[in-house]
Phi, psi and omega in degrees: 000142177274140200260254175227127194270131184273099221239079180282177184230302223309122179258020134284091170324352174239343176278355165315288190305327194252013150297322173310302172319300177314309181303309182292258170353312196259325192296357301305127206218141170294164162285003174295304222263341143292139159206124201227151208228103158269111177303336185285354194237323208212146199266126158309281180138185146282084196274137184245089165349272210323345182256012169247154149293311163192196199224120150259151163221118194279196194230178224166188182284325190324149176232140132330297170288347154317144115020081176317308201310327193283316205283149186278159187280357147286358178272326171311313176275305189283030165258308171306302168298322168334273163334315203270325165269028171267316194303305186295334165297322199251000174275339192260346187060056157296167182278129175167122188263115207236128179241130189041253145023263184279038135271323190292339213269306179322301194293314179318308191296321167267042161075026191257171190238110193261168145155184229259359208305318193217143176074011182270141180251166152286130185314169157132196174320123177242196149240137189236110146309149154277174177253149189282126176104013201268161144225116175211165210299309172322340195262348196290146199092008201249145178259152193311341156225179212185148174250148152204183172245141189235143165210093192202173211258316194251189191222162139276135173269321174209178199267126169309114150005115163083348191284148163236145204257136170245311179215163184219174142237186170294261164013300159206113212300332188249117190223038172163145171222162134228156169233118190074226206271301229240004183254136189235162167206140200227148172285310185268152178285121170258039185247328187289148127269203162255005174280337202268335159280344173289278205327306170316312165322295196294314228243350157249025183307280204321013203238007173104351191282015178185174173273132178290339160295338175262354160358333207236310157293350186281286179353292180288333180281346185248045142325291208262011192253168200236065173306046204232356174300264166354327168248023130281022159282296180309282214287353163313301272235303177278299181306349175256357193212028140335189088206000000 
């Protein structure tokens, strides 16, 4: 089987190490059948579709919507290779999944409008609509509504040109898209569970995604919540674009 190129940000080696996990668990996938590129370490490269199954890019501290001044030059360089393999994913409707992150880094790339203005949630639990009436092969099983976990500083203000709105929240309206067949993207993690947002919690209290002080209270609320919907996207997501 060819395996999935895996595209990280994170410059914490351990919420790095434990998005990968995640990934891997949930796709479900071995580590053979993956291969991951911390973009934040290492230049993509001349990456050849053609030896993937498909393409994930996990989400991170990175904004879209920053500042060129603000942004660090590796970020700088991997937003550009991004785009220049962007060019080729959307010319070919290659297989491809973006969790947070990879929706602001998409909507950019289709001229759509990221920034910090509106919709940003705080971590934790969010509830995500299906839009009434959607069908798609990634969503099956998925019930019209659903919890998952969200956290990001910035948003899509609107749905990108050619873009299809799949799901939303109150909050924040656009919280899955596709685009053509095969390109997908989500706001919310479909990589999380609750070991994996507490843990994300503990290793980004200090980073603007919540008050650090309600810590404890985040702990109990998401206790109490039932997350499993969101990572049968991902594995839909994989089962469908194997090979």
């Amino acid at each position: 089987m060819k395996p999935f190129l895996l595209l990280q940000h994170r410059y914490l080696d351990e919420a790095s190490d434990d998005e990968y996990e995640a990934v891997l668990k949930y796709g479900p996938l071995s580590p053979n059948e993956v291969h991951r590129i911390r973009m934040e370490k290492q230049s993509l490269g001349d990456i050849d579709l053609n030896e993937y199954s498909g393409v994930i890019v996990g989400g991170g501290p990175a904004n879209v919507s920053d500042p060129e001044e603000k942004k660090r030059p590796e970020q700088l360089r991997f937003e550009k290779e991004l785009n220049q393999l962007y060019d080729r994913i959307f010319e070919s409707d290659f297989p491809y999944l973006g969790m947070c992150y990879g929706l602001g880094s998409v909507t950019r790339y289709l001229n759509g409008e990221v920034s910090k203005e509106r919709y940003g949630e705080t971590a934790g639990a969010v509830t995500i609509n299906l839009v009434p009436g959607v069908t798609d092969p990634v969503l099956a099983g998925i019930p019209s509504t659903f919890r998952a976990l969200a956290g990001h500083k910035e948003a899509c203000q609107a749905l990108p040109e050619g873009a299809v709105l799949l799901a939303g929240s109150d909050a924040c309206p656009v919280q899955m898209i596709r685009y053509k067949k095969n390109i997908y993207a989500t706001q919310f993690h479909p990589e999380l569970d609750y070991e994996g947002i507490t843990f994300r919690l503990n290793v980004y209290r200090d980073h603007g995604y919540f008050n650090p002080a309600d810590i404890d209270e985040l702990f109990e609320q998401l206790k109490g919540e039932e997350i499993v919907y969101p990572q049968l996207i991902l594995q839909n997501f994989v089962k469908l674009h194997q090979k």
